[in-house]
C-alpha positions in Angstrom: 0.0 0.0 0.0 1.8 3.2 -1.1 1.4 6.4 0.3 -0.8 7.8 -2.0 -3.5 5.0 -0.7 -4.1 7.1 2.3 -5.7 10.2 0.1 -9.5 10.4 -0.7 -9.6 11.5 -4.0 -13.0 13.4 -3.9 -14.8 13.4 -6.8 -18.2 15.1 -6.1 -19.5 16.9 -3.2 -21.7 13.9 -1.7 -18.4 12.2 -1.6 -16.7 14.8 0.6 -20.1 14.5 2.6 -20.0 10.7 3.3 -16.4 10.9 3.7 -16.8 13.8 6.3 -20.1 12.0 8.2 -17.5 9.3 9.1 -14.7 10.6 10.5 -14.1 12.9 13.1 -11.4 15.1 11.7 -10.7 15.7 7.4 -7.7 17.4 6.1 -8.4 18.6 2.6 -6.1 19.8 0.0 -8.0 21.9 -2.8 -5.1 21.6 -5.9 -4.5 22.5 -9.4 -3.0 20.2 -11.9 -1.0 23.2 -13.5 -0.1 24.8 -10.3 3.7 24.1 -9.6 3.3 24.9 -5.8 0.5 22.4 -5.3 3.1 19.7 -7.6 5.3 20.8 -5.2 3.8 20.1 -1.6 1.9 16.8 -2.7 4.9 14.5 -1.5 4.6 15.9 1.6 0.6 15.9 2.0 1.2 11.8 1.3 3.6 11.8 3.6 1.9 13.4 6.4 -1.5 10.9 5.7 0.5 8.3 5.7 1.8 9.3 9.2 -1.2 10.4 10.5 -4.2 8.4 9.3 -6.8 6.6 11.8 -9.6 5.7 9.7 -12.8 7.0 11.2 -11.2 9.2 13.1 -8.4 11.3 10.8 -8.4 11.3 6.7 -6.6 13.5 4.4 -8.3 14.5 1.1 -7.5 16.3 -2.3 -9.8 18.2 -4.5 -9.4 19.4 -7.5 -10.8 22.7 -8.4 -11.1 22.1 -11.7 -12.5 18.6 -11.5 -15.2 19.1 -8.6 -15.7 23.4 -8.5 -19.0 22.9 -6.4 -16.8 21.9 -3.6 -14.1 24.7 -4.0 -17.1 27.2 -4.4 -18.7 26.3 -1.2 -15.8 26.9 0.6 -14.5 29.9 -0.9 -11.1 28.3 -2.3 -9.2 31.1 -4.8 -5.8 30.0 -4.4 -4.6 26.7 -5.1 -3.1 25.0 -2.9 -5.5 25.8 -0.2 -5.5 23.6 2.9 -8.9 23.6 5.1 -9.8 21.4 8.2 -13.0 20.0 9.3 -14.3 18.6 12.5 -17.7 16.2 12.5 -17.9 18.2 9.3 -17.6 21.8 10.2 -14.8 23.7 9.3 -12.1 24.6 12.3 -8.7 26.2 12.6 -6.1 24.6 13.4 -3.1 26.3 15.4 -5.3 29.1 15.1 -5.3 29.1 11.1 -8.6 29.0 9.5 -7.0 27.7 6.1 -3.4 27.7 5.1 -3.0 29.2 1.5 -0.3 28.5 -0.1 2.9 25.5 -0.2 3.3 26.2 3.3 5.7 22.7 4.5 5.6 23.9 7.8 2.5 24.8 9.0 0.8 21.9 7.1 3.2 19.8 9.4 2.6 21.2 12.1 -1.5 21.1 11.4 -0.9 17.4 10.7 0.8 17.1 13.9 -1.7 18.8 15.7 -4.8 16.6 14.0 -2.9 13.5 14.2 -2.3 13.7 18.2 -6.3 14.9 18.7 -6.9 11.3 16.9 -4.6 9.4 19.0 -5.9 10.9 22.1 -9.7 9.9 20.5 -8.5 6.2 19.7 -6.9 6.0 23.1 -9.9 7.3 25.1 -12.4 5.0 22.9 -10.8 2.3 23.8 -9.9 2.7 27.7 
């Protein structure tokens, strides 16, 4: 299973629905095939789900504007990459950042990071 496995590819809203009814917390990366930057910062999104992934409790998603532009509408997405976060399907920040715009290494790290431990901690309390 590569790393690549770990990534929804979302393909219509109602996908990002289901996918956001069952888990807790969704990273989602709204990308651009012809946008070097989003090219650029893919490795590391894969790398980061394949860290950080529980499933039903953390996933990691891409969208692509072009593909599926209901989604990027409904949330306002104008700049690729754009990197939003969602609890039991509302959007939150994370580290106090809303949405991180841009091929930001480190503070999509350090959202991963933050998501990833909150999913632990719910694994861990789940099964105590």
């Amino acid at each position: 299973m590569g790393a690549d496995d770990k990534i929804h590819h979302i393909t219509s809203s109602a996908e990002l629905e289901d996918l956001m009814s069952s888990t807790t917390y969704v990273a989602v990366d709204f990308f651009a095939d012809w946008c070097p930057p989003c090219k650029a910062i893919a490795p590391i999104f894969s790398s980061l789900a394949s860290a950080h992934s529980v499933p039903g409790v953390l996933a990691f998603a891409k969208v692509n504007v072009d593909h599926v532009r209901d989604v990027s509408m409904q949330y306002g997405v104008s700049a690729m990459p754009t990197f939003l976060f969602f609890k039991d399907g509302r959007q939150v920040a994370v580290n106090g950042q809303a949405m991180i715009q841009g091929a930001d290494p480190r503070a999509l790290g350090a959202a991963a990071e933050k998501l990833g431990g909150l999913a632990k901690k719910r694994v861990a309390e789940a099964a105590a």
